[in-house]
VOPAGU-2260 file (C-alpha; in pm, 1 decimal, decimal comma):
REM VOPAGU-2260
SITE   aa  ch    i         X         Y         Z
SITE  UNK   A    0       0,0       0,0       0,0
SITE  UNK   A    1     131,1     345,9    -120,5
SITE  UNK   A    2     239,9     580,7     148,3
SITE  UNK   A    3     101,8     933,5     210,9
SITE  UNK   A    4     430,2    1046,6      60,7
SITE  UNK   A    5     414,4     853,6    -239,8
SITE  UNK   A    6      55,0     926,3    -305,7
SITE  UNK   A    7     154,3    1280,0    -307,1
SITE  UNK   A    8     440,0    1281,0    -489,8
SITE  UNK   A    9     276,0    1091,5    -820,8
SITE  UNK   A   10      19,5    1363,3    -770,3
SITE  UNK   A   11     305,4    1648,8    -862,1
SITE  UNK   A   12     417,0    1422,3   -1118,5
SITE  UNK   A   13     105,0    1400,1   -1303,3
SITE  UNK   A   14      74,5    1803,3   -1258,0
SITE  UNK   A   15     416,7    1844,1   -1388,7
SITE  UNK   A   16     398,0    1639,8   -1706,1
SITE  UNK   A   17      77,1    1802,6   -1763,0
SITE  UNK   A   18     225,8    2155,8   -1761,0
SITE  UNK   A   19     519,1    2009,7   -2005,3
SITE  UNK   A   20     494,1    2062,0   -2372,3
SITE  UNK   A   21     709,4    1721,9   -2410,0
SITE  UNK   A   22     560,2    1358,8   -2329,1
SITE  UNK   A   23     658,7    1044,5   -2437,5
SITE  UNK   A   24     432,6    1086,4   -2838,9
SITE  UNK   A   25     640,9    1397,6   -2823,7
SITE  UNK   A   26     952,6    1380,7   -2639,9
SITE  UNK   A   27    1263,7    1642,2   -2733,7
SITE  UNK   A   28    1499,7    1536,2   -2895,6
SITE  UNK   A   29    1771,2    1667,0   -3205,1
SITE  UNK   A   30    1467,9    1638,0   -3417,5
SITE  UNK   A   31    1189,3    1765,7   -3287,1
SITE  UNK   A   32    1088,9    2069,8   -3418,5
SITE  UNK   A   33    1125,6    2276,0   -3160,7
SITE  UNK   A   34    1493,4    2211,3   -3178,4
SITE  UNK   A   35    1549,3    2257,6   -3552,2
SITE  UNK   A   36    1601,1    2595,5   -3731,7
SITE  UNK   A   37    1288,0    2602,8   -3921,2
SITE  UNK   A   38    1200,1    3007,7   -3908,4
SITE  UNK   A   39    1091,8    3079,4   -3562,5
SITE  UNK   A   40    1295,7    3133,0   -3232,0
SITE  UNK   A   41    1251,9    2789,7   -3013,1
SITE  UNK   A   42    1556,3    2576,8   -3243,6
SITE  UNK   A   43    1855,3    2612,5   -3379,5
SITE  UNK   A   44    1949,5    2324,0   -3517,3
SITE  UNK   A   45    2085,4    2262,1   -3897,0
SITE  UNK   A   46    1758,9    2226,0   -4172,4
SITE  UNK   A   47    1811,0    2424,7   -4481,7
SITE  UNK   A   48    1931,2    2681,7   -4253,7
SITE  UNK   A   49    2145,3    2740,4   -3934,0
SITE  UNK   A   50    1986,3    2954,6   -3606,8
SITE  UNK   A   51    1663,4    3088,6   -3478,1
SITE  UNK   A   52    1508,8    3373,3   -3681,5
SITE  UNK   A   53    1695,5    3626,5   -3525,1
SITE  UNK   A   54    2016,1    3497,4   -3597,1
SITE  UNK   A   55    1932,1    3419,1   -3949,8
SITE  UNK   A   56    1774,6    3797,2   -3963,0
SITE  UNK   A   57    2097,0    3896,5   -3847,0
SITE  UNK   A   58    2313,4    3698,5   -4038,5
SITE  UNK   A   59    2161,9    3846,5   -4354,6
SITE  UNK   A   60    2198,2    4168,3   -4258,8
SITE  UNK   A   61    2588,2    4151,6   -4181,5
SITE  UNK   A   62    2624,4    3967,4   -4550,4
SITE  UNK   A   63    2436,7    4219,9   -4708,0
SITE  UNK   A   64    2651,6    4456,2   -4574,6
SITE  UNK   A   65    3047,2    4289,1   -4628,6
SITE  UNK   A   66    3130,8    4332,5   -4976,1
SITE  UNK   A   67    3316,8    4032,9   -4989,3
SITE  UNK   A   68    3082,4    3733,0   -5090,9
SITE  UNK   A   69    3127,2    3341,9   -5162,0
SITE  UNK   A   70    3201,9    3469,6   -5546,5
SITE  UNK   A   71    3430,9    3745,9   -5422,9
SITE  UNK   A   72    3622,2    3615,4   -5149,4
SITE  UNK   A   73    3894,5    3793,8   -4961,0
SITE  UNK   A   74    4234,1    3660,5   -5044,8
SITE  UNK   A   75    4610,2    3755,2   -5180,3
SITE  UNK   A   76    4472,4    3729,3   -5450,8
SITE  UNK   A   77    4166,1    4000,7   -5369,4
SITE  UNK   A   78    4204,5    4393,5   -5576,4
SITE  UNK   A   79    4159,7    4517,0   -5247,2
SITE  UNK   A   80    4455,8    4296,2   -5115,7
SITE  UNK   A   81    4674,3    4417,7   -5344,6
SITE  UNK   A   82    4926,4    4735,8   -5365,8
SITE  UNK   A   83    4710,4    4882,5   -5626,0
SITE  UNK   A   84    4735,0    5299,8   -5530,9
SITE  UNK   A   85    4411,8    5275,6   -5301,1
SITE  UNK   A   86    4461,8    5270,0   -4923,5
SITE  UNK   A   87    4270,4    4899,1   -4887,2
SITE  UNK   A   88    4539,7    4687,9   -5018,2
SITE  UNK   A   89    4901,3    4649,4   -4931,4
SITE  UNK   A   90    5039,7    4310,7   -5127,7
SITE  UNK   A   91    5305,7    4336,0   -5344,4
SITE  UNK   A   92    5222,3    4384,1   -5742,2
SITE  UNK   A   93    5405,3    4620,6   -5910,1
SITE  UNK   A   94    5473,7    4819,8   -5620,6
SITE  UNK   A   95    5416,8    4756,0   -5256,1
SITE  UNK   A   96    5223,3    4936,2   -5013,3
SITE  UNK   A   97    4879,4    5145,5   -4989,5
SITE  UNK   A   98    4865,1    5496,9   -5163,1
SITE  UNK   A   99    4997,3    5687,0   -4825,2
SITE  UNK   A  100    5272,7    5442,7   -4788,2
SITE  UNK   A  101    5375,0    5495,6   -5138,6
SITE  UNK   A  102    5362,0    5876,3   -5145,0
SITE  UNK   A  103    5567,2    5887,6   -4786,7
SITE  UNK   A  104    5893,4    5671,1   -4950,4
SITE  UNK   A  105    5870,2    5832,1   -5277,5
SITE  UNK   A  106    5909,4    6157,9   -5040,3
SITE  UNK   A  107    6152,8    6014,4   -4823,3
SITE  UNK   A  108    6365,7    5866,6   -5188,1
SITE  UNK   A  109    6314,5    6213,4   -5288,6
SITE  UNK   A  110    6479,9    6340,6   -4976,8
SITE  UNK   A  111    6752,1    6105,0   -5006,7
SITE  UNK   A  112    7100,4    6136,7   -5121,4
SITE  UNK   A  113    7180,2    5810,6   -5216,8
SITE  UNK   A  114    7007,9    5565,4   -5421,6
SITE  UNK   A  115    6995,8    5274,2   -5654,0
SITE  UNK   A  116    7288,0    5402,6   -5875,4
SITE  UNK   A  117    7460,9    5607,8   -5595,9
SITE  UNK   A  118    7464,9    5372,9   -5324,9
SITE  UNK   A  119    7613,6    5401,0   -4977,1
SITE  UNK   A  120    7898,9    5160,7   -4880,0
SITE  UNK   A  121    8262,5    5199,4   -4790,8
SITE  UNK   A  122    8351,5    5288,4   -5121,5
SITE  UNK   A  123    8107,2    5609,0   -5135,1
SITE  UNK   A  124    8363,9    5933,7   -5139,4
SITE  UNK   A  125    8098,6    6081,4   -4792,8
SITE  UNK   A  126    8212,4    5753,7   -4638,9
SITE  UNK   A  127    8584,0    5818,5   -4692,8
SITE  UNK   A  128    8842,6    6029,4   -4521,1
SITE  UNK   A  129    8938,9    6329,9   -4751,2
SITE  UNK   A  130    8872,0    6614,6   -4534,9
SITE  UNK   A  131    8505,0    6664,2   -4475,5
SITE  UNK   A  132    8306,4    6618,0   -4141,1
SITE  UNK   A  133    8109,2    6294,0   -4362,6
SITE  UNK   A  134    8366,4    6019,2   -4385,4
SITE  UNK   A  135    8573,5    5863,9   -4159,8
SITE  UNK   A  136    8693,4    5587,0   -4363,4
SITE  UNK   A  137    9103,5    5528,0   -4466,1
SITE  UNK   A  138    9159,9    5713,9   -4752,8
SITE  UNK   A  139    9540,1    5768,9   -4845,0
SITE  UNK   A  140    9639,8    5712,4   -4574,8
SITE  UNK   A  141    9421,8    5920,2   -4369,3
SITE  UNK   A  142    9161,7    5838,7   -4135,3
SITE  UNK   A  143    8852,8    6043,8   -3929,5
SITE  UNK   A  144    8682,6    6346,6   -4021,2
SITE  UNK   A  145    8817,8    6691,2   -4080,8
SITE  UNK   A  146    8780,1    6731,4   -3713,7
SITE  UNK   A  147    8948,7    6442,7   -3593,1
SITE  UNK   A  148    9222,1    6498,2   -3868,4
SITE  UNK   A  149    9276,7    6896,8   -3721,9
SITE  UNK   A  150    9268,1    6736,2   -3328,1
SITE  UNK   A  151    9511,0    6448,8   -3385,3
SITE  UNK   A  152    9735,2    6721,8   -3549,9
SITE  UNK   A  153    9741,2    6949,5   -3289,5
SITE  UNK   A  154    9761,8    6673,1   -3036,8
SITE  UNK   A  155   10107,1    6542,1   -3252,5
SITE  UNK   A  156   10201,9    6907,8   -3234,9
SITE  UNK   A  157   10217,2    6957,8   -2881,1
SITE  UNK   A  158   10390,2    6599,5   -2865,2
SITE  UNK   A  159   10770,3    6627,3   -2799,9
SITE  UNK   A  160   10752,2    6223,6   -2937,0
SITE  UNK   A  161   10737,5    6162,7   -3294,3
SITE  UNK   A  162   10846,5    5899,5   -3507,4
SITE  UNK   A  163   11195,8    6022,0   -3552,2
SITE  UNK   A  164   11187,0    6060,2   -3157,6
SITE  UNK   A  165   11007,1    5746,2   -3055,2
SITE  UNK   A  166   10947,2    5768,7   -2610,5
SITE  UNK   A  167   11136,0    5381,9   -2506,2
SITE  UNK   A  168   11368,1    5255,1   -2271,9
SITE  UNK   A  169   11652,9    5375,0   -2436,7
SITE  UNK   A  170   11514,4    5735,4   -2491,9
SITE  UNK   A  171   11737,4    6027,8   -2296,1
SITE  UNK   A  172   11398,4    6112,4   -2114,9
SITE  UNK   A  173   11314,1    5744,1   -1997,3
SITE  UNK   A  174   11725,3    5765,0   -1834,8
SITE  UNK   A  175   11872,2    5899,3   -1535,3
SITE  UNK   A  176   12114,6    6164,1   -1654,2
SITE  UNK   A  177   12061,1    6400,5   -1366,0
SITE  UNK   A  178   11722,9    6554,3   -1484,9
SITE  UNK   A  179   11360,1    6531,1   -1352,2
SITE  UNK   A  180   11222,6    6321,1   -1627,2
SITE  UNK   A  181   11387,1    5995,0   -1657,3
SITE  UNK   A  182   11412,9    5700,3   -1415,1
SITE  UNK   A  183   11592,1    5389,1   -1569,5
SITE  UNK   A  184   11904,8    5300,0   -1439,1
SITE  UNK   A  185   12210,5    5474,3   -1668,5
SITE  UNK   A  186   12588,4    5452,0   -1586,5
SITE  UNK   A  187   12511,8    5338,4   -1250,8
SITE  UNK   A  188   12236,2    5597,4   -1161,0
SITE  UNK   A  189   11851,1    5492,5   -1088,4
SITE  UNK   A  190   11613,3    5787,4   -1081,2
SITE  UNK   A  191   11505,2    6106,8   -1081,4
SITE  UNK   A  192   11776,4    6431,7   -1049,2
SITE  UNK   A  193   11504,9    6475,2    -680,1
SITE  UNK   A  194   11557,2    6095,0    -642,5
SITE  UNK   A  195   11939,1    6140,7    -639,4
SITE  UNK   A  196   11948,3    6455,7    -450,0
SITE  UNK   A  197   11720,4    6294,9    -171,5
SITE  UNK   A  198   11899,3    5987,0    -169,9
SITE  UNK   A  199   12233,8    6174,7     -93,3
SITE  UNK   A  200   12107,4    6358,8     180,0
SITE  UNK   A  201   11947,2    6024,9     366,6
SITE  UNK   A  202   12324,2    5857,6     287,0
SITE  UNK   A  203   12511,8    6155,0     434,5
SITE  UNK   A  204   12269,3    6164,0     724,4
SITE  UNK   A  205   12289,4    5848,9     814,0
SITE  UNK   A  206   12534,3    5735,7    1050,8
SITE  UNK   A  207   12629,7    5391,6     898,8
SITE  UNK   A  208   12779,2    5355,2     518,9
SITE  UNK   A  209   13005,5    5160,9     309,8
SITE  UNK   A  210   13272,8    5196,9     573,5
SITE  UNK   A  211   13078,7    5129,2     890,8
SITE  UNK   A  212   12842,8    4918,1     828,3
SITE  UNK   A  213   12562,9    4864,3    1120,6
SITE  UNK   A  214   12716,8    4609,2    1365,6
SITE  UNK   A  215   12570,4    4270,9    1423,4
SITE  UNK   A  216   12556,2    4203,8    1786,5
């Protein structure tokens, strides 16, 4: 015997299932009706057509208004894909580029001192050494730009070393010969003409030389 529960709860049942659109003649499934795209807004499912109305409404309103169609795709191969002097297409044909990209490097080349038959390299003369601010590249025998040509002379000017007077080891200003400027050992002497001088005062000062050497207790 059914419970008071039970007996209730078949009673909702039976209201539900009466309230439903769907029962077991007309269950929902991928094709009922209500599921399939057949003009209205309840399915959306694929028939000769794809969406509810409103998305088919709206899908012919965005084709009607793209120019490009199943018999004019967009491709490379598209007029408006192509560098053709309009500002839609940028793919190379004869030239590359839309109409403002065009005008701006034929106004740049324009601008330009160098082009196709007056390249610049290390052979161009404004690359080059020969006494202009432009080139900086060895050019008989000189190197830099006027500037650094007219600094590295006056620097060799004010030089008292050249290549006749090399500075070394053996050069009178690298040698002690009783002046302030050279240090290297010569004839017996190591450094400076101050070096020497000082050296001879600590010697005479000190109490303990050649002759009396400090004793060794």
């Amino acid at each position: 015997m059914a419970t008071q529960l039970e007996i209730l709860a078949e009673k909702e049942r039976i209201a539900s299932l009466a309230r439903n659109s769907y029962v077991q003649e007309n269950s929902y499934g991928s094709t009922h009706e209500n599921a399939l795209s057949n003009g209205d807004e309840k399915g959306k499912g694929e028939t000769n057509s794809i969406g509810s109305s409103i998305d088919i409404q709206s899908r012919i309103n965005s084709i009607t208004k793209n120019s490009y169609s199943s018999d004019n795709q967009y491709n490379s191969n598209n007029i408006n894909a192509l560098s053709n002097g309009d500002e839609k297409g940028k793919g190379e044909t004869n030239t590359i580029g839309s109409s403002t990209d065009i005008n701006t490097r034929q106004e740049l080349l324009a601008k330009n001192t160098y082009f196709k038959n007056k390249e610049y390299n290390s052979n161009n003369r404004n690359a080059l050494s020969d006494g202009d601010e432009k080139g900086k590249g060895e050019s008989n025998g000189k190197i830099g730009s006027l500037t650094d040509i007219n600094s590295r002379n006056e620097s060799i000017a004010r030089n008292s070393y050249n290549d006749q007077n090399g500075y070394s080891s053996k050069n009178a200003n690298a040698l002690s010969d009783g002046d302030d400027k050279g240090k290297g050992e010569n004839a017996g002497q190591v450094g400076s003409l101050t070096d020497i001088n000082t050296r001879t005062s600590i010697v005479a000062a000190n109490k303990y030389n050649g002759s009396k050497g400090y004793p060794d207790f």
